[in-house]
Legacy VTK file of the C-alpha trace (Angstrom):
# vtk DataFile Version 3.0
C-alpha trace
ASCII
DATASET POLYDATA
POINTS 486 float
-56.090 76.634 82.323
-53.125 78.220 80.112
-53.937 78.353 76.373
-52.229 74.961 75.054
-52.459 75.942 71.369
-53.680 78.422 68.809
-55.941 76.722 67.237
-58.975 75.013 68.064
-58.789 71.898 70.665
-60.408 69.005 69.472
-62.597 67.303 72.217
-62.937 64.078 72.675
-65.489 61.477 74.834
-64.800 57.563 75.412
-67.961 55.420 76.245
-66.905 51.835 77.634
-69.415 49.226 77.202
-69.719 46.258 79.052
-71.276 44.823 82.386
-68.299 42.896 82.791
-66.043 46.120 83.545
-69.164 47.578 85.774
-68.517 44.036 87.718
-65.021 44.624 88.779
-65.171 41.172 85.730
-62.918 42.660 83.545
-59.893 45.410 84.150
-60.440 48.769 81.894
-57.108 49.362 80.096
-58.645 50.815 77.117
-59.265 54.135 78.610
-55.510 54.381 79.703
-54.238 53.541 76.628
-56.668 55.996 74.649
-56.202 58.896 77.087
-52.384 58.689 76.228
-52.889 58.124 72.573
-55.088 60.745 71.993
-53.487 63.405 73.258
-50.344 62.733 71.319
-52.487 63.307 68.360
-53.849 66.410 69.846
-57.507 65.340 70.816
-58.021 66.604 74.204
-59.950 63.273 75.732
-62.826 65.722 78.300
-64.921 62.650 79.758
-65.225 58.961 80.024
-68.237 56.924 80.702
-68.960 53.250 81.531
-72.060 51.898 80.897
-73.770 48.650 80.697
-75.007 46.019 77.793
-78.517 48.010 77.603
-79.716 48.799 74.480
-81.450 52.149 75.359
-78.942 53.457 77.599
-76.337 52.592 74.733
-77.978 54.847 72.195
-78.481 57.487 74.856
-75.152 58.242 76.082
-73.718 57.690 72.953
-76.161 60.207 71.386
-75.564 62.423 74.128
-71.573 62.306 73.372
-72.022 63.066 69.652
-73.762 66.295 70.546
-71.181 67.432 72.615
-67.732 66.134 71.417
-65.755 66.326 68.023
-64.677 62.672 68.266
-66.475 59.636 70.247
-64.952 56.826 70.789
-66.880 53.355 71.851
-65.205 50.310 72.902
-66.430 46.851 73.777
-69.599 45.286 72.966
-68.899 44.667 68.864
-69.252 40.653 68.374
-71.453 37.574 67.577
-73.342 37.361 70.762
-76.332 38.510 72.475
-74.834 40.824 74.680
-72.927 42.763 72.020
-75.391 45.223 71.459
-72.819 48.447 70.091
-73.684 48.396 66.569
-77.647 48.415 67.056
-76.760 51.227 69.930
-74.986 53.395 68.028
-77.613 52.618 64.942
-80.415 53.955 67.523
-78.315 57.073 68.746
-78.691 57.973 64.969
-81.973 57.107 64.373
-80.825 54.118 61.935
-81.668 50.927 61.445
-78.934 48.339 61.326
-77.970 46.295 58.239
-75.779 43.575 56.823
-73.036 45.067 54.854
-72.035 43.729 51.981
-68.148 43.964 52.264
-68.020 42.256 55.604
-70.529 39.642 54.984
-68.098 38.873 52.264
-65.286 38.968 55.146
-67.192 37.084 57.275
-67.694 34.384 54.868
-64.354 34.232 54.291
-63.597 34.200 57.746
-65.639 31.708 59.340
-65.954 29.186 56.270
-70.060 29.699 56.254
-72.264 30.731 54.031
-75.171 30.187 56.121
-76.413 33.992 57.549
-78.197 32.726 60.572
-75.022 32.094 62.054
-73.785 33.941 64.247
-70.711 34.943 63.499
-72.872 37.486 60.782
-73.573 39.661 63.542
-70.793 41.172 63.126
-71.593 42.716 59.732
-75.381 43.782 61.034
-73.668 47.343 61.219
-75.991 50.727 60.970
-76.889 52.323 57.466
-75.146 54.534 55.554
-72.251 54.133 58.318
-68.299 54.052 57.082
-65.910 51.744 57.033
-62.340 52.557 57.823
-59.531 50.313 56.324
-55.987 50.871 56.534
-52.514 49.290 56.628
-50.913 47.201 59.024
-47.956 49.217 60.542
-46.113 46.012 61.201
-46.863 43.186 58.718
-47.717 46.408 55.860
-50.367 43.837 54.992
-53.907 45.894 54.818
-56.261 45.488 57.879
-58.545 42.908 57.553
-61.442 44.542 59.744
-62.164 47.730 59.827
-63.353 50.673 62.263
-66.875 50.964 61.664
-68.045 54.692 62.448
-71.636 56.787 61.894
-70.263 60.304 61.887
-68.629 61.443 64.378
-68.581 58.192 66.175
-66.001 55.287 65.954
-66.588 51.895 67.043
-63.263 50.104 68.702
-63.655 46.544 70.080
-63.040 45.892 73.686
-60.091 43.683 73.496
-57.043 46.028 74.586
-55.130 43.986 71.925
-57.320 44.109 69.014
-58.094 48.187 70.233
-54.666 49.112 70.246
-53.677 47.474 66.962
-56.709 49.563 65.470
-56.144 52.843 67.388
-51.969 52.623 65.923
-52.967 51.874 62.668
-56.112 54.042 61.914
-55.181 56.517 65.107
-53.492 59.033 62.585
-55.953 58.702 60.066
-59.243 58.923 61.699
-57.925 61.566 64.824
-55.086 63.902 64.050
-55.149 67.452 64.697
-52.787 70.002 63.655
-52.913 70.878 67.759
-49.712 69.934 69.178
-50.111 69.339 73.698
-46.424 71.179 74.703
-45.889 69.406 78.224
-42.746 67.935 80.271
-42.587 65.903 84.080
-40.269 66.840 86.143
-39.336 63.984 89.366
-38.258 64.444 92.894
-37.433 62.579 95.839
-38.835 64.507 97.915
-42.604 64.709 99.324
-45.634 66.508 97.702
-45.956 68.766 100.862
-42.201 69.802 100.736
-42.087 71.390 97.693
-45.444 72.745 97.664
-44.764 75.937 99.376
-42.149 76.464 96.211
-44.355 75.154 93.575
-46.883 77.882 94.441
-44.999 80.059 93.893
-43.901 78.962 90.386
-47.911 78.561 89.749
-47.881 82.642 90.688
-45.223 83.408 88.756
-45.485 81.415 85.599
-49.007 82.167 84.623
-49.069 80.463 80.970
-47.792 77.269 82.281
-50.471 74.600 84.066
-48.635 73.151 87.089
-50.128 69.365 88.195
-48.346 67.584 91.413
-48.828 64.390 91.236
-47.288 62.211 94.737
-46.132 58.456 94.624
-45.971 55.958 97.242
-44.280 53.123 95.863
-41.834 54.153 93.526
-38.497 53.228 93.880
-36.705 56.331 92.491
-39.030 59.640 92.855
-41.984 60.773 95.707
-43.965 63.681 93.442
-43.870 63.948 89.665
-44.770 67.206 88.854
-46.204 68.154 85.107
-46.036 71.372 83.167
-48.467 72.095 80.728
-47.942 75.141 78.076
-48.007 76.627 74.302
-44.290 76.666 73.593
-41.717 75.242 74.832
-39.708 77.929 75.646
-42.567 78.673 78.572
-41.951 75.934 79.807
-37.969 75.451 80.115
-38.178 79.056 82.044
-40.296 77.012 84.394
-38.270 74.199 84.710
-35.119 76.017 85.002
-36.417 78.335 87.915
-37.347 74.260 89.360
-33.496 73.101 89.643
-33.258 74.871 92.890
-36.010 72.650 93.721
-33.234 69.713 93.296
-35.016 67.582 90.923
-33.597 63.639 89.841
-33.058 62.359 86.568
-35.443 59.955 86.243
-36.916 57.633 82.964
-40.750 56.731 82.867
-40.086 54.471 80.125
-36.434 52.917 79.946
-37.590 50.157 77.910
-38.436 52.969 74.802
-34.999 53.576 72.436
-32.638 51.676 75.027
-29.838 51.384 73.538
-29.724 54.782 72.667
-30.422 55.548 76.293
-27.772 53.003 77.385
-25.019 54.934 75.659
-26.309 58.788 76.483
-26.037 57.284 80.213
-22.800 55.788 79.259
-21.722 58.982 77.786
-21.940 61.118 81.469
-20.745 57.786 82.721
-17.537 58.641 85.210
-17.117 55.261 86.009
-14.742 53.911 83.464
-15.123 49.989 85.026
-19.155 50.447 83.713
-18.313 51.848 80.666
-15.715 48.713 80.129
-18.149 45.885 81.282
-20.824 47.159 79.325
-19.177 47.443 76.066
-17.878 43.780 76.679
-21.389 42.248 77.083
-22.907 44.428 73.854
-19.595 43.124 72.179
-20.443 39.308 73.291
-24.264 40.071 72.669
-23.183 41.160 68.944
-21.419 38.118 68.507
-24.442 35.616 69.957
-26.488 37.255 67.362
-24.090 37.067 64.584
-23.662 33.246 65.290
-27.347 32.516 66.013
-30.862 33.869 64.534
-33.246 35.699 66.724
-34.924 32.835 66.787
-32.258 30.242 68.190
-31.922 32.323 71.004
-33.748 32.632 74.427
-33.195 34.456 77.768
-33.462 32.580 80.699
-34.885 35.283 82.976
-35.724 34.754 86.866
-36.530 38.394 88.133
-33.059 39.011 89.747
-31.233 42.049 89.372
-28.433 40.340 87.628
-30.965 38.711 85.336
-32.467 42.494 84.837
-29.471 43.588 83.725
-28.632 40.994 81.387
-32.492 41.420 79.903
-32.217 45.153 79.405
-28.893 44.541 77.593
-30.489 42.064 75.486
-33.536 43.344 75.504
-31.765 46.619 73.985
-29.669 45.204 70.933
-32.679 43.205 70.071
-35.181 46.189 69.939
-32.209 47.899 67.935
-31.170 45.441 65.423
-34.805 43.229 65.250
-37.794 45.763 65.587
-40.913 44.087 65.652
-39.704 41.125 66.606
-40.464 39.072 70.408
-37.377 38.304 71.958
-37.881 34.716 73.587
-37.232 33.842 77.385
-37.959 31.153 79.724
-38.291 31.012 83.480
-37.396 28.074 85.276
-39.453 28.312 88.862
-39.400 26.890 92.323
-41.505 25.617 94.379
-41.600 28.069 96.787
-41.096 31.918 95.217
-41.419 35.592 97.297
-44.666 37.265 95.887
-42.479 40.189 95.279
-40.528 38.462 92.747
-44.009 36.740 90.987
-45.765 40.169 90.609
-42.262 41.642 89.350
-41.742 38.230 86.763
-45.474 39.123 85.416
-45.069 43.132 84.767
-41.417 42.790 83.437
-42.846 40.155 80.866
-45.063 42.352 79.939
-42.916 45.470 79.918
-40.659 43.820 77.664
-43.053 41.999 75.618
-41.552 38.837 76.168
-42.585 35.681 74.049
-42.181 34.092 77.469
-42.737 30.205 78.888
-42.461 29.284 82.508
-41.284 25.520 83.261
-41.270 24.109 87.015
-37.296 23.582 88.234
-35.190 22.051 88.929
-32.603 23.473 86.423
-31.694 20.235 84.269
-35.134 18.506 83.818
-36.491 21.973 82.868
-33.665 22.843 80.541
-34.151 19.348 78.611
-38.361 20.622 78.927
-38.041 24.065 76.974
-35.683 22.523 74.460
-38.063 19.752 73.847
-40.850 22.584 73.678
-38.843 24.906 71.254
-36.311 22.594 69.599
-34.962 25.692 67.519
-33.184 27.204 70.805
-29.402 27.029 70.711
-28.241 29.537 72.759
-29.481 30.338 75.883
-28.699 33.750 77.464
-27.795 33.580 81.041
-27.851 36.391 84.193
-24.213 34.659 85.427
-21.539 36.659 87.172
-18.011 35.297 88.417
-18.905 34.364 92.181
-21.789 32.957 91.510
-22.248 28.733 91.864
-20.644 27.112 88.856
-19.406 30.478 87.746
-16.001 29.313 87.919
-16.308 26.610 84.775
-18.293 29.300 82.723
-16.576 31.440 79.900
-18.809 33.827 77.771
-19.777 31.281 75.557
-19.917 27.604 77.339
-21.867 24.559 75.815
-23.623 22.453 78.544
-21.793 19.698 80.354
-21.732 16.143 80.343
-25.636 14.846 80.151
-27.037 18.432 80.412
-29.256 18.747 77.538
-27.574 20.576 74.663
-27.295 24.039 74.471
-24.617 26.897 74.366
-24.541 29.337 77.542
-23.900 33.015 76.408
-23.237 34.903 79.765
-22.988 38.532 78.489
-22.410 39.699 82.226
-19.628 37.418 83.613
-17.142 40.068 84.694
-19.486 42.538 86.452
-19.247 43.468 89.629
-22.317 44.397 92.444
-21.536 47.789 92.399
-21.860 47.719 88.347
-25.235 45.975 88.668
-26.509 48.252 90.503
-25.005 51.908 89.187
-26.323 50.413 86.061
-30.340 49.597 87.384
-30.197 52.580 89.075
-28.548 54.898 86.204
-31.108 53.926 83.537
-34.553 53.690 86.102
-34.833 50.092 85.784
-37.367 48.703 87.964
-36.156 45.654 90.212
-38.089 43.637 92.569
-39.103 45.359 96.040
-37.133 43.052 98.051
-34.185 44.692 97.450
-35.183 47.460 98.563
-35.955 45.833 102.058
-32.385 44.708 102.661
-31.981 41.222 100.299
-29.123 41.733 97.865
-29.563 37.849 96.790
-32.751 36.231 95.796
-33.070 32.514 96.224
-36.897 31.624 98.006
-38.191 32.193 101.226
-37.041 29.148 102.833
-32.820 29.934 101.796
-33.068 33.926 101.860
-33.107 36.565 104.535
-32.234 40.474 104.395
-28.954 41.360 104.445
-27.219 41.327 107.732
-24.620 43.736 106.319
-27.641 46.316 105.972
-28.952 45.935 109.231
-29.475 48.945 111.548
-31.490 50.589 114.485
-34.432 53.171 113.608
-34.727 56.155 116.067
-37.422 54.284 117.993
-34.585 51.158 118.743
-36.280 48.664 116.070
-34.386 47.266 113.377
-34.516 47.807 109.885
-32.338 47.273 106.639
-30.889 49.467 103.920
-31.263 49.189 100.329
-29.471 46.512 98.385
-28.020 49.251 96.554
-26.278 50.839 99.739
-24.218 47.910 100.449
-20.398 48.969 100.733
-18.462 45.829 100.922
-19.837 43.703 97.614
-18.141 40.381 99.174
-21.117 39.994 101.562
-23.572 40.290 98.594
-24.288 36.670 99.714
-24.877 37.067 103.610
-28.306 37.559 103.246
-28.272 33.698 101.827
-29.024 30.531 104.972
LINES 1 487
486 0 1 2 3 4 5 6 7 8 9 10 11 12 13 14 15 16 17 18 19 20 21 22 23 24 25 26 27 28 29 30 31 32 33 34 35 36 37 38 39 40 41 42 43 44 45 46 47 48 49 50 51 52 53 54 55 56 57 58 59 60 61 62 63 64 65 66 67 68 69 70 71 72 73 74 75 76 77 78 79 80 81 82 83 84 85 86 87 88 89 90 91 92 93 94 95 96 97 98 99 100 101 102 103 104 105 106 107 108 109 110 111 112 113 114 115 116 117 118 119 120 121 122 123 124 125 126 127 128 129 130 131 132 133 134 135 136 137 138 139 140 141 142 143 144 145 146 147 148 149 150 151 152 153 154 155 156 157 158 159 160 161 162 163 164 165 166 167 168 169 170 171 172 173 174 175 176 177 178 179 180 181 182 183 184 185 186 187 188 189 190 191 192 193 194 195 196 197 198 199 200 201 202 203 204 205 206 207 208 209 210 211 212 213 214 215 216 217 218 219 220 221 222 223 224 225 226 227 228 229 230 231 232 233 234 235 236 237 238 239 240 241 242 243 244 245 246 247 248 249 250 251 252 253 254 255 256 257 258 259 260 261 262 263 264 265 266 267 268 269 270 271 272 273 274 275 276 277 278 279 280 281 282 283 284 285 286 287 288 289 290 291 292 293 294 295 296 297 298 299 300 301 302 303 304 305 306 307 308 309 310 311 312 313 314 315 316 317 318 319 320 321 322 323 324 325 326 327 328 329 330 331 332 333 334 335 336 337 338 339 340 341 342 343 344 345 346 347 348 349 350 351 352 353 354 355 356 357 358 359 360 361 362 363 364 365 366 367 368 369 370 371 372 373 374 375 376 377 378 379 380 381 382 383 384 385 386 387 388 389 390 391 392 393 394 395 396 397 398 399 400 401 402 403 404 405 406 407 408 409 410 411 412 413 414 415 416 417 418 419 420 421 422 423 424 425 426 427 428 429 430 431 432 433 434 435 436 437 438 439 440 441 442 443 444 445 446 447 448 449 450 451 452 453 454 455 456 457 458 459 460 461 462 463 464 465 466 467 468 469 470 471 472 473 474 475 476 477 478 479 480 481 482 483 484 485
């Protein structure tokens, strides 16, 4: 491997605790989320264990870590029940004996509204001797942390809840784990298979000796087939790599177009050559401005159904909110049907996440579950809407329309009215937005499985006579977007 840096790598080893992740129980996203973390601090994460809620084998492997890493990081088992068994563990490892410490008995007092010490809760304070407790500051509220990282040298004890983990690891990360390495590394996406470019990349691995080359090939994606990493000391190795790559005919392509979007939305914009875009999208920032000028954060919800109009209106959104309200959940709802494609379920559940949505799901149809959320979250007075002219109703909407007759009362912002399918979709595609797989199988408008087939229009005959459908995205004439409706 190419020497990253001229210093000294710090090494790092994560031991996961817990028979629940050994039991296929519980999903590991800890170790993901440290591996990442780490190395953007410079720590060079070199194994990761998983191990069960047994005392001995606790203290072992942790003891056998400290010997042979700079940092150690634990996570899971820390709590007020018999099988959290980390603390007493990591006391062993050291040849310690556990303790109540003062501070957090005080904490847990506090806490739990007990001053009794044979409840349990005070198991959480039983921490080894002599070990250190790390406080810090609250990145987002700038209120100090409440519990700390306990650690016994070289050691650091993280809970297992990916929530409370990360909130420790970004607050304490800095403190307790940078280096003054620096990893120097790019990704570089193509749509074309692993084994076609190997021949080339072999030769750029012979040729570029102080860069390390990884080829990585993807399945599912719906924009690249092989990612391909570079790995060096300076950047200027690597941009002589990547430049000899062009030939290679790589794609522009965003891992993570939900990071700085609107600043992404208007460097796209920028090489933008279709004027139309350009004009629709400043329009729907202009009437997002103004929904946000008339109506706090909080007033406001998305209604979001996992359709690539609704996408589009969500990044948008999603994008002045992030801007102008950092640290702040922007609210959505999601009315449902009774019957719903998987696709779209699976798709509703990542993009929630993805956006960190303060999200609430209420069974259709539309009116009944309108008059629902509002009696739910009675501050809501705008609702934000994925409607384009074409679409039912669209005819009686204007960017800002209050709600008809006995609908329940609410003003409809639709940020997207005037954009066509060709601007939905040189938009998605543009900025890497992810979209539900069923468009990629021919459907260019979702409704359920009982109202919605692929696409006619995108019907054709593979070499072996069977039929098969083109992307939503390759559909020529945008007034049969709706064909694919019955």
């Amino acid at each position: 491997m190419a020497s990253l840096a001229p210093l000294q790598v710090k090494r790092a080893g994560i031991v996961v605790i817990g028979d629940e992740i050994l039991k296929g129980q519980t999903q590991d996203t800890n170790t993901f989320f440290l591996a990442q973390n780490l190395r953007k601090l410079g720590v060079s994460l070199e194994r990761v264990t998983v191990i069960p809620d047994d005392l001995d084998i606790i203290a072992a492997e942790v003891k056998n870590f400290a010997n042979n890493f700079d940092f150690v990081i634990t996570s899971g088992g820390i709590g007020p029940t018999h099988d959290d068994l980390t603390f007493e563990g990591v006391a062993m490892a050291f040849d310690r004996k556990v303790e109540h410490n003062p501070k957090l008995v005080d904490l847990c007092k506090g806490w739990f509204k007990t001053e009794d010490m044979t409840q349990p809760c005070f198991k959480m304070a039983l921490i080894p001797s002599q070990a250190q407790l790390n406080f810090g500051t609250d990145k987002v509220t700038g209120k100090p942390i409440l519990y700390p990282i306990v650690s016994v040298e070289n050691v650091f004890i993280f809970p297992g809840i990916p929530e409370l983990l990360q909130r420790a690891f970004n607050n304490l990360g800095e403190t307790l784990f940078k280096t003054e390495t620096q990893f120097i590394s790019s990704e570089v996406y193509f749509a074309k298979d692993e084994l076609s470019l190997t021949p080339r990349l072999n030769q750029l691995v012979k040729s570029h000796s102080g860069v390390t080359f990884g080829s990585y090939p993807v399945w599912s994606n719906q924009y690249f087939k092989t990612k391909i990493t570079l790995e060096a000391a300076t950047e200027d190795i690597i941009e002589a790599a990547k430049s000899e790559m062009k030939e290679m005919s790589p794609i522009n392509f965003d891992p993570n177009p939900m990071e700085n979007s609107l600043d992404k939305i208007k460097e796209f914009l920028e090489d933008c050559n279709d004027e139309n875009l350009v004009q629709v999208v400043d329009h729907s920032f202009k009437t997002i401005e103004e929904c946000f000028t008339k109506y706090e954060p909080e007033k406001v919800s998305v209604c979001f159904n996992g359709g690539k109009d609704c996408i589009v209106m969500l990044h948008l959104v999603h994008a002045y909110h992030q801007k102008y309200f950092p640290g702040r959940k922007l609210k959505s709802f999601y009315i449902s049907e009774k019957k719903t494609f998987s696709e779209v379920d699976r798709f509703m559940d990542t993009t929630i996440s993805r956006y960190n949505l303060h999200n609430k799901v209420f069974e259709g149809p539309m009116k009944p579950a309108l008059a629902k959320m509002l009696e739910d979250d009675p501050s809501v007075a705008a609702t934000i809407l994925g409607v384009r002219k074409g679409d039912p109703g669209s005819q009686y909407m204007d960017t800002f329309s209050p709600t008809d007759g006995d609908w329940p009362k609410v003003i409809r912002v639709n940020p997207i009215l005037d954009w066509k399918y060709n601007n939905i979709w040189a938009f998605l595609r543009g900025l890497s937005l992810p979209y539900p797989s069923l468009y990629d199988q021919g459907y260019t408008s979702l409704g359920n499985p009982d109202n919605t087939i692929p696409n006619p229009a995108l019907s054709y005959l593979t070499d072996k006579g069977e039929e098969s459908f083109k992307p939503a995205y390759m559909l020529e004439d945008s007034t049969l977007e709706r064909q694919g409706r019955i």
